[in-house]
C-alpha positions as CSV (number, residue, x, y, z in Angstrom):
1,X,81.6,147.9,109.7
2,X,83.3,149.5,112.2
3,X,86.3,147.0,114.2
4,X,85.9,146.5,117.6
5,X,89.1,147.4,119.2
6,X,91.2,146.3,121.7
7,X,90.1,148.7,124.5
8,X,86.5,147.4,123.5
9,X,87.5,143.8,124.0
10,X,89.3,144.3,127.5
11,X,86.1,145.9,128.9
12,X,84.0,143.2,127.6
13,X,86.6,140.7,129.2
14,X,86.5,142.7,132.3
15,X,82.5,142.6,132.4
16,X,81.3,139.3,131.2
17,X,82.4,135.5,131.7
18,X,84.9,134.2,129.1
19,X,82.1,131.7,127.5
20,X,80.2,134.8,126.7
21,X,83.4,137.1,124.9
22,X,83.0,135.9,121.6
23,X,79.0,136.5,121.6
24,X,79.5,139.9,122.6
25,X,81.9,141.2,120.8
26,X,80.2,140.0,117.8
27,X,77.0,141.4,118.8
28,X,78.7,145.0,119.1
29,X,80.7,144.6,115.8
30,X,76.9,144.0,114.3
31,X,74.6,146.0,116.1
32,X,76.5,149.2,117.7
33,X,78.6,150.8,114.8
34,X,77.5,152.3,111.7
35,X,74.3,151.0,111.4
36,X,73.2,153.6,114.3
37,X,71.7,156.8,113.3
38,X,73.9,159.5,112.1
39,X,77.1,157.1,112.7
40,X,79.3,155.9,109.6
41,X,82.3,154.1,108.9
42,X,84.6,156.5,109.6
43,X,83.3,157.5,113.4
44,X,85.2,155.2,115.1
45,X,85.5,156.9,118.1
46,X,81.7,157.7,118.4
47,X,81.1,154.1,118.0
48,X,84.0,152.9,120.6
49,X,81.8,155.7,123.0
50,X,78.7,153.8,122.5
51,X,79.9,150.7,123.1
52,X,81.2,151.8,126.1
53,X,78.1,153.1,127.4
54,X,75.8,150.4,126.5
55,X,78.7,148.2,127.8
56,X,78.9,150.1,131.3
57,X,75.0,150.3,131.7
58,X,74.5,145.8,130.6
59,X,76.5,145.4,134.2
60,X,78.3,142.4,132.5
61,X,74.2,141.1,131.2
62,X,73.6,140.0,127.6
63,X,69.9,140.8,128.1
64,X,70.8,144.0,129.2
65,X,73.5,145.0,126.8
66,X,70.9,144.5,123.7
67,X,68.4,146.6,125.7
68,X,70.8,149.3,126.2
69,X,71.9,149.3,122.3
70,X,68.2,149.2,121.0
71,X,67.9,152.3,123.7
72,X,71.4,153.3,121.5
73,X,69.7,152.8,118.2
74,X,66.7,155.3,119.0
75,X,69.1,157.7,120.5
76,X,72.7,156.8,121.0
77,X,73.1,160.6,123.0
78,X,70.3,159.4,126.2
79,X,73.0,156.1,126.1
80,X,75.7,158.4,126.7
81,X,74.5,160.7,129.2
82,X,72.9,157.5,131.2
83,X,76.4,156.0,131.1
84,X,77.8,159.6,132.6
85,X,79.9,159.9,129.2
86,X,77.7,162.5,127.4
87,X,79.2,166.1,128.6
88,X,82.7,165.3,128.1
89,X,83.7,163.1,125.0
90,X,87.1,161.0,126.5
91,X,84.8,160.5,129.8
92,X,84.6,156.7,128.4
93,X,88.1,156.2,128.4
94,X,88.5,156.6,132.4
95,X,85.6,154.3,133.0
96,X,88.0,150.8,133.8
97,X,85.7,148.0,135.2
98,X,86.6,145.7,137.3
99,X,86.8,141.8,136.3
100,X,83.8,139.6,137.2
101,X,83.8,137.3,139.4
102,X,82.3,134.3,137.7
C-alpha cells in the first residue's frame, strides 16, 4: 500500500470540509495506489500524480472523486491529461487549491 503523504493530505484539506478528511484520505490510501494497473509499491510518485488528478477533477466532491479514480482505474493516463498533468510529470506539484469555503 502506497502512504498518502503530506502534500496529498494538504490538498485534500484544501478541497474538502474537515468532517470529510479522514474519509478521503482513506479512500485514496485504498483505492488510488498500487492496486491500479501497471502501478506498484514502489511508484510513489505515479501514485501521488493520480491522486492529484482525480483530486483536482472531484472539485472538493466525494461522488466525484470515486468517479474520477474508477475513470483512474481503467486508465490512470486519460486522468492525467484531464487534470492537465499528463505532458509534463511535476505539473501536479504547481497545482495549489485554494481552501473551501464550507
Amino acid at each position: 500500500m502506497i502512504p498518502v503523504s503530506n502534500q496529498t493530505r494538504r490538498r485534500v484539506e484544501s478541497l474538502f470540509h474537515e468532517s470529510e478528511w479522514q474519509r478521503v484520505l482513506d479512500y485514496l490510501l485504498r483505492e488510488c495506489g498500487d492496486n491500479l494497473p501497471l502501478v506498484d509499491s514502489s511508484y510513489e510518485q505515479l501514485a501521488e500524480r493520480i491522486r492529484f488528478a482525480v483530486l483536482k477533477l472531484s472539485h472538493g466532491n466525494f461522488k466525484k472523486l470515486k468517479e474520477q479514480t474508477r475513470e483512474a482505474g481503467m486508465d490512470w493516463r486519460d486522468v492525467l491529461m484531464a487534470a492537465g498533468f499528463g505532458e509534463d510529470t511535476e505539473a501536479h506539484l504547481a497545482w495549489n487549491p485554494e481552501p473551501t469555503q464550507r
